[in-house]
C-alpha positions as protocol buffer text, in pm:
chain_id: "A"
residue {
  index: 1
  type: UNK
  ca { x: 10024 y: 3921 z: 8651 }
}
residue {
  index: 2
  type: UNK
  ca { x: 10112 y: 3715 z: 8940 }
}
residue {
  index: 3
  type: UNK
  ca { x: 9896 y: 3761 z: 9282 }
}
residue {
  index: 4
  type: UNK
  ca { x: 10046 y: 3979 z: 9524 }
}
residue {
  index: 5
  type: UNK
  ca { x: 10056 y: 3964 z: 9862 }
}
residue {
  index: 6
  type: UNK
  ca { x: 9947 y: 4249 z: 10052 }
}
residue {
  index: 7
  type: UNK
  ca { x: 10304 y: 4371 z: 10155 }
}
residue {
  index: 8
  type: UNK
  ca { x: 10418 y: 4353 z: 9754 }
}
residue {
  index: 9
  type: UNK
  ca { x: 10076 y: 4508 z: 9667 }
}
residue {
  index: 10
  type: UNK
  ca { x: 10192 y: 4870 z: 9536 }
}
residue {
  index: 11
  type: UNK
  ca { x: 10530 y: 4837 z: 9512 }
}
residue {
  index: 12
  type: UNK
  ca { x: 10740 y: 4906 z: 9202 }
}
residue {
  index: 13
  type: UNK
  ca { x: 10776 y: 4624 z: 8948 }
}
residue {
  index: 14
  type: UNK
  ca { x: 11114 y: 4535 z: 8851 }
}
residue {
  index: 15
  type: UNK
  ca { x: 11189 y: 4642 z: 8473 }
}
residue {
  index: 16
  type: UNK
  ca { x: 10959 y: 4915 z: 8484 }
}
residue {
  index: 17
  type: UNK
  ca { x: 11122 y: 5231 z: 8441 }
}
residue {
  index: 18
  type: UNK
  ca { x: 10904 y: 5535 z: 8544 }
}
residue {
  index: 19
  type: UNK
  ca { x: 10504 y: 5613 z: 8569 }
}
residue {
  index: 20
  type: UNK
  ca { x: 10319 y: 5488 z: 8246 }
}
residue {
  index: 21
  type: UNK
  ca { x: 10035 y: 5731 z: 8305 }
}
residue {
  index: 22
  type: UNK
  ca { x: 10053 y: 5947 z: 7994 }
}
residue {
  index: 23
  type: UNK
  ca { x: 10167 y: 6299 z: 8188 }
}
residue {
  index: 24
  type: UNK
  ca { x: 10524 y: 6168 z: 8250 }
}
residue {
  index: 25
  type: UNK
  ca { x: 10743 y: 6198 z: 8515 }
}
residue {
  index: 26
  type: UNK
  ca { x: 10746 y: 6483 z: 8765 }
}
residue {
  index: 27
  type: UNK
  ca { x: 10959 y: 6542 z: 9044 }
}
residue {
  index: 28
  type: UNK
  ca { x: 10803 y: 6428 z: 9397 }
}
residue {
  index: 29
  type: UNK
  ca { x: 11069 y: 6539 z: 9680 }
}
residue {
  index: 30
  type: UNK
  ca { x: 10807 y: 6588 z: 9945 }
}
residue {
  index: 31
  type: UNK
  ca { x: 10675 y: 6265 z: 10146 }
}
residue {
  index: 32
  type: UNK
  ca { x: 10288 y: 6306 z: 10311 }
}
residue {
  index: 33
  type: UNK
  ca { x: 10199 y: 5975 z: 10488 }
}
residue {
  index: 34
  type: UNK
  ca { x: 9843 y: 5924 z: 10493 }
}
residue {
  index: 35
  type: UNK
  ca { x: 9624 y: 5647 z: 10652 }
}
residue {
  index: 36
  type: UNK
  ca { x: 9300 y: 5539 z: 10404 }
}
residue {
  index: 37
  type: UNK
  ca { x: 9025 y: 5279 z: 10456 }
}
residue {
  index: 38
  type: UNK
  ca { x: 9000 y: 4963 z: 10290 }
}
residue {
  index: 39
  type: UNK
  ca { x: 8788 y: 5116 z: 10002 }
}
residue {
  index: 40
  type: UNK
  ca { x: 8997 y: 5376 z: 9846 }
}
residue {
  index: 41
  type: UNK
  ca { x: 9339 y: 5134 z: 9900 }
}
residue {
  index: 42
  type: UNK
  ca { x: 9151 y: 4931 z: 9686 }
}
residue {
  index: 43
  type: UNK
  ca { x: 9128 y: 5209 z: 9422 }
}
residue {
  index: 44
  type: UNK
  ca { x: 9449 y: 5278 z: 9448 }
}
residue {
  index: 45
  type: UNK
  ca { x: 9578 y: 4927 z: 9382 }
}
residue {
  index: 46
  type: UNK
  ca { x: 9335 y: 4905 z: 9113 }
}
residue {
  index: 47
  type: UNK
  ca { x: 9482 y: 5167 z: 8907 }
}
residue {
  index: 48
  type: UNK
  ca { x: 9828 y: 5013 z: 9045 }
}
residue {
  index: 49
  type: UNK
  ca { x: 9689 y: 4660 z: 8846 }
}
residue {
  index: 50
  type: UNK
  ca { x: 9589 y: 4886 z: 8529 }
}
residue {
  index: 51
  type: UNK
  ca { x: 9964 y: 4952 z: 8440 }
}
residue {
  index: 52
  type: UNK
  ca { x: 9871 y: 5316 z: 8473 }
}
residue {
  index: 53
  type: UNK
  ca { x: 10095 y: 5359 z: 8778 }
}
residue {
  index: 54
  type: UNK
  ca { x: 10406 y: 5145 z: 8917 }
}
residue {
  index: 55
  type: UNK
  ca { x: 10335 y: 5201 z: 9289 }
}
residue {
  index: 56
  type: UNK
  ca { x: 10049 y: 5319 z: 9520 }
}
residue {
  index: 57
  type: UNK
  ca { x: 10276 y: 5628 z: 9583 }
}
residue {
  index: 58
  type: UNK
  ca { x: 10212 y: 5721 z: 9189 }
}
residue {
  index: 59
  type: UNK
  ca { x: 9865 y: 5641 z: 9205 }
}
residue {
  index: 60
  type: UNK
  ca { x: 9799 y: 5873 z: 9488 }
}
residue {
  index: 61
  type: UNK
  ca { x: 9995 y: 6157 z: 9392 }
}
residue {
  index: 62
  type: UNK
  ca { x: 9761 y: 6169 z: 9058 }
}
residue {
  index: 63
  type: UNK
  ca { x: 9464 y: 6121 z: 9301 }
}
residue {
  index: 64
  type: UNK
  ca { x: 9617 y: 6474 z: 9515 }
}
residue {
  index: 65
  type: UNK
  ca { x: 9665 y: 6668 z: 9225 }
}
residue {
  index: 66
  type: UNK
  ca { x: 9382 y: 6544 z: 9047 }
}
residue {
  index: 67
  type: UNK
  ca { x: 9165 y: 6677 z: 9356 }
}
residue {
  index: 68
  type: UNK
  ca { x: 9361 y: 7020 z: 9374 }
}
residue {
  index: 69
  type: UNK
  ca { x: 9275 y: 7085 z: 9015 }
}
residue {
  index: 70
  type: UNK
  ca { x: 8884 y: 6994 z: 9035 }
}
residue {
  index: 71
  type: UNK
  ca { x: 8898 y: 7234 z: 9313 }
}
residue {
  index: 72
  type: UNK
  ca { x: 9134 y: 7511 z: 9214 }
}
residue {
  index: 73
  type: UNK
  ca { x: 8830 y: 7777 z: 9244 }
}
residue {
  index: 74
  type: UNK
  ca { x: 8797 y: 7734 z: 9632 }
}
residue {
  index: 75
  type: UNK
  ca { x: 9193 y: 7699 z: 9676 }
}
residue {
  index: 76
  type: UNK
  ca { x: 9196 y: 8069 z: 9438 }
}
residue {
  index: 77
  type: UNK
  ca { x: 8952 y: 8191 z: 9754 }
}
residue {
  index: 78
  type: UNK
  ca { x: 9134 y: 8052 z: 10010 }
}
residue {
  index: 79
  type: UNK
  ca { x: 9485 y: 8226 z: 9906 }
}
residue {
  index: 80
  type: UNK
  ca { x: 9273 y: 8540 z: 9884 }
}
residue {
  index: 81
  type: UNK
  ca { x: 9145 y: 8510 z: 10211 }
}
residue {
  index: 82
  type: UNK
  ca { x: 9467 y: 8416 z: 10367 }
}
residue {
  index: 83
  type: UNK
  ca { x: 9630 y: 8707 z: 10218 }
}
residue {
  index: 84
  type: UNK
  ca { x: 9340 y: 8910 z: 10424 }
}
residue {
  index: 85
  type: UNK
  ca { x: 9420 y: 8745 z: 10707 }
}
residue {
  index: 86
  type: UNK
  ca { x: 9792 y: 8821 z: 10733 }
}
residue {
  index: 87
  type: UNK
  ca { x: 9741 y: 9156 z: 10626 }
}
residue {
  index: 88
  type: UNK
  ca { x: 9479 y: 9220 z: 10904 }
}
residue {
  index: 89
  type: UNK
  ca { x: 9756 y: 9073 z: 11124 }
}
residue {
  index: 90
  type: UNK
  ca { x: 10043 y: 9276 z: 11013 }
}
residue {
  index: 91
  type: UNK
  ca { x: 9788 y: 9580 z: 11076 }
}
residue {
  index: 92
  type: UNK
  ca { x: 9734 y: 9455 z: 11469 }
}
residue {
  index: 93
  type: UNK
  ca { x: 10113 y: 9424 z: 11530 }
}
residue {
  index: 94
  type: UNK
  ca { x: 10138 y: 9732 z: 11454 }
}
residue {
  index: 95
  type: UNK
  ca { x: 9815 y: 9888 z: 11651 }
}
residue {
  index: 96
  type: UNK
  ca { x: 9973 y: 9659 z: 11936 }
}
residue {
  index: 97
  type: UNK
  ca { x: 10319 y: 9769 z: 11887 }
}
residue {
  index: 98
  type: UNK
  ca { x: 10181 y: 10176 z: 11915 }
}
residue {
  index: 99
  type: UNK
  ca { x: 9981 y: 10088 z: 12199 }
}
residue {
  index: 100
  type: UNK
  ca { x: 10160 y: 9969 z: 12385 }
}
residue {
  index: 101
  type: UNK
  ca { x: 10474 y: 10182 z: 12335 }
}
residue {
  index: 102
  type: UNK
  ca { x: 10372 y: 10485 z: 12471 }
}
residue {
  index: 103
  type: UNK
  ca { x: 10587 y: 10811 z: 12328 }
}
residue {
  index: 104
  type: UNK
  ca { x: 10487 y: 10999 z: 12639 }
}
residue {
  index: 105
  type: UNK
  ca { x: 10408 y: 10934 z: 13007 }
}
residue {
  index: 106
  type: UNK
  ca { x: 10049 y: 10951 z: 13099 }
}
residue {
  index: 107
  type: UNK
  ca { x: 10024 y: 11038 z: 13435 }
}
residue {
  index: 108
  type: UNK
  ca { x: 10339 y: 11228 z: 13621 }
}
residue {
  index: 109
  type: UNK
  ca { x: 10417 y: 11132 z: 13978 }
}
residue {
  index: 110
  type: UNK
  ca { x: 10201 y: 11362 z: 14258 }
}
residue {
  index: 111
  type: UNK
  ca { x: 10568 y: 11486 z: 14428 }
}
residue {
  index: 112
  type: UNK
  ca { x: 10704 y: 11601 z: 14100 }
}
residue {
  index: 113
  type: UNK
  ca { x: 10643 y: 11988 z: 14012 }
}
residue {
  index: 114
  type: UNK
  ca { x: 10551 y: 12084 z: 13643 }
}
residue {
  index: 115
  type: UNK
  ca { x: 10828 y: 12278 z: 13490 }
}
């Protein structure tokens, strides 16, 4: 494989149709743009090199959800608490709503007589 420079580094290889890694294509509509340090490009070009992937883009999207699935326990907990969360919400805009929309007047004005 010829040396690439580090604007070609990543990028897809003409020929190549699709990832190679063994889990086949899936459908990626949604762009993130991330910035990494020098170290973990270099992983990411490495498995780029191994044939695995055809562009860094590949590579990291394994990497993501890779990372979601080793931690799929605390993202369970998470969507349980947030659930809480929005539910204890809901239940303030409500106690707001009440509060703050009286259905009777408090005080009457001194000048007016009681019927």
């Amino acid at each position: 494989m010829p040396e690439l420079n580090p604007k070609q580094q990543g990028r897809r290889q003409r020929g190549r149709r699709g990832p190679r890694h063994p889990r086949g294509p899936r459908r990626r509509d949604n762009v993130v743009m991330v910035r990494v340090d020098e170290e973990n490009l270099s992983r990411i070009d490495e498995l780029v090199a191994s044939g695995q992937f055809n562009s860094r883009s590949e590579a990291t999207a394994f990497l993501i959800d890779e990372g979601i699935k080793f931690k799929q326990q605390m993202f369970d907990k998470m969507a349980e608490k947030i659930s809480q969360i929005q539910g204890l919400k809901a239940e303030l805009e409500v106690m707001i709503a009440e509060d703050t929309n009286p259905s009777e007047p408090v005080e009457q004005k001194a000048n007016e007589t009681p019927p």
